[in-house]
C-alpha positions in Angstrom: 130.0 176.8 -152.2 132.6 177.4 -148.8 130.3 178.7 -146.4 133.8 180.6 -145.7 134.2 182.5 -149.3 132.7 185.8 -149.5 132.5 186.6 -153.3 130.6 189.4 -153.4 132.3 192.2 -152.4 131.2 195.8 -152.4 132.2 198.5 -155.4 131.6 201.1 -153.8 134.8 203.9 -152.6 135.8 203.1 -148.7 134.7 199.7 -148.7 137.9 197.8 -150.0 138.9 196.9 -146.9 135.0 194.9 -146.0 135.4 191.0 -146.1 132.5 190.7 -148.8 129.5 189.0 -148.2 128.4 185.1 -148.5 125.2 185.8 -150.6 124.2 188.8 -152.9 121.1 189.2 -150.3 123.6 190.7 -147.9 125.3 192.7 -150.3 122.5 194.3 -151.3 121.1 195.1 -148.0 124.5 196.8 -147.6 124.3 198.6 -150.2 120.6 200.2 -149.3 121.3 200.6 -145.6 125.0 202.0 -145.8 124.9 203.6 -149.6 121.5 204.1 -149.6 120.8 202.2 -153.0 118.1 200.1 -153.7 115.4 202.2 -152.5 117.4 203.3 -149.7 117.3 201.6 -145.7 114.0 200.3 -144.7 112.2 202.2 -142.2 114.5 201.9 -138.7 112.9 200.2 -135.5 113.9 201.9 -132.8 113.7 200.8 -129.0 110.7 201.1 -126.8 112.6 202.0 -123.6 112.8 205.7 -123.0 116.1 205.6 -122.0 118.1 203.7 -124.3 120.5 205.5 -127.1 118.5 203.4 -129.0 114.8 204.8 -128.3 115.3 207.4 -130.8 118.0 208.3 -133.3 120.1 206.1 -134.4 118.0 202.4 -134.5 118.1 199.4 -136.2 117.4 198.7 -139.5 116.5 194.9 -139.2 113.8 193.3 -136.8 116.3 190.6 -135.9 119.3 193.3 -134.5 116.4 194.9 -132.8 115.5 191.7 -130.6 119.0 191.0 -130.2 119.8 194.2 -128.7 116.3 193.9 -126.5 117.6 190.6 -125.1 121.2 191.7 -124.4 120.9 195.0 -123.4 117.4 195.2 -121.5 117.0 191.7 -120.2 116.0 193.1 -116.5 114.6 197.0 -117.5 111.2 197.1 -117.1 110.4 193.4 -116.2 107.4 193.0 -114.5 107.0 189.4 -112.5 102.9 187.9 -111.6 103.0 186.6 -108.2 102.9 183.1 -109.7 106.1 183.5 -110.7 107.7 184.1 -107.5 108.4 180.7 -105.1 106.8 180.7 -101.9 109.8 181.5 -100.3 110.2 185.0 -102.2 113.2 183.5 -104.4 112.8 184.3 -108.5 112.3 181.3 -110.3 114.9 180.2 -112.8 112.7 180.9 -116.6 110.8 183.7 -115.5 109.1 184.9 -118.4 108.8 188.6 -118.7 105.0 190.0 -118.4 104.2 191.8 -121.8 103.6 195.4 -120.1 105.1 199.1 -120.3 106.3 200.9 -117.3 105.6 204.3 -117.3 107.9 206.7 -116.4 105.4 210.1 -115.9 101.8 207.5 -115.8 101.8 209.2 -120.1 100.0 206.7 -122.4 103.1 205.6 -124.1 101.8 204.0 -127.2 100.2 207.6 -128.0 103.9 209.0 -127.1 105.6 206.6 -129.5 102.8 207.1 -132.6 103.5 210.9 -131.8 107.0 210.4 -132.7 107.0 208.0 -135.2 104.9 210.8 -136.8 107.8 213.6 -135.8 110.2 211.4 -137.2 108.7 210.6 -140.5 108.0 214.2 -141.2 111.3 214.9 -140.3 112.6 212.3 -143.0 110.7 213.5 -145.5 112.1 217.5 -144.7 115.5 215.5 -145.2 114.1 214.6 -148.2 113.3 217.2 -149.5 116.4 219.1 -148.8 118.5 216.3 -150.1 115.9 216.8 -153.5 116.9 220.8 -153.3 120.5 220.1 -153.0 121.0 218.0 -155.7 118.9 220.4 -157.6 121.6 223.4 -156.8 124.5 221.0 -157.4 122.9 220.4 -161.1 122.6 224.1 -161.5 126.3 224.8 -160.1 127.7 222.3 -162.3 125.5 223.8 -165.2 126.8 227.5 -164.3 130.2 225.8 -164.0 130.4 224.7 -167.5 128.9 227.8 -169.0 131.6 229.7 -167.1 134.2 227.3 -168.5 132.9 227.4 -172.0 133.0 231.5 -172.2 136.6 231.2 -170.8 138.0 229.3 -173.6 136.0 231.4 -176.2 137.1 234.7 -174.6 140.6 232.7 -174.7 140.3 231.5 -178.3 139.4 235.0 -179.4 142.2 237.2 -177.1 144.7 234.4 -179.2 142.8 235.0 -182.2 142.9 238.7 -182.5 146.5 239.9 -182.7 147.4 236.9 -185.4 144.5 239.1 -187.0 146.3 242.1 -186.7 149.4 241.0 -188.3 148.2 240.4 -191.7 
């Protein structure tokens, strides 16, 4: 198959206008990140520097976007260098490698920061959850009430016709 052909394409309303995808793989991770099908979006990765958009919010749903965005976007934040890796002469060499570390902004323990949200933020899904459970459950009981209402109309219709014809005999 083309590399170039995109045959499947997504049903769904609002997405006529998407290319389509190459492989079903990435239709269906469309479908569960952006329609929430499928089991819904995996859980988001969001970035470990306090002050990125990114750190909380809105984050990415795949590891891969998540490195990406670390390597584009935060390629000198936070880099720490080991004297080895600076020339004699005080010049940066050329593949500096950055030093696995965290810099702290208030001397916190970050990693008990970033367990403490991840915590917030799953008990905040699940609230979301549950409120998204509760509002299709009033929508069922609306559209229920909805139909009763419309079914006693049309009898109390039928029977307002019904009654002078009645009469007239």
């Amino acid at each position: 198959m083309d590399k170039h052909d995109r045959p499947y394409k997504c049903p769904a309303e609002g997405c006529e206008k998407l290319p389509g995808f190459t492989y079903s793989g990435g239709l269906l991770r469309h479908q569960r990140e952006v329609h929430n099908l499928h089991g819904g979006p995996r859980k988001q990765l969001n970035c470990p520097h306090p002050n990125c958009k990114r750190f909380s919010g809105k984050g990415f749903s795949r590891q891969e976007n998540l490195n990406e965005h670390l390597r584009r976007v935060h390629t000198d934040a936070g880099e720490m260098q080991n004297e080895e890796e600076t020339e004699e002469d005080g010049s940066e060499r050329a593949g500096m490698k950055r030093k696995r570390g965290v810099v702290r902004d208030d001397g916190g323990d970050l990693r008990q920061e970033m367990a403490r949200l991840r915590n917030e933020n799953e008990e905040l899904k699940r609230q979301s959850e549950m409120q998204t459970a509760q509002t299709a459950s009033l929508m069922r009981q609306l559209q229920e009430l909805q139909t009763l209402v419309g079914a006693r109309l049309q009898q109390n219709q039928a029977h307002t016709h019904a009654a002078p014809q009645a009469h007239m005999m």
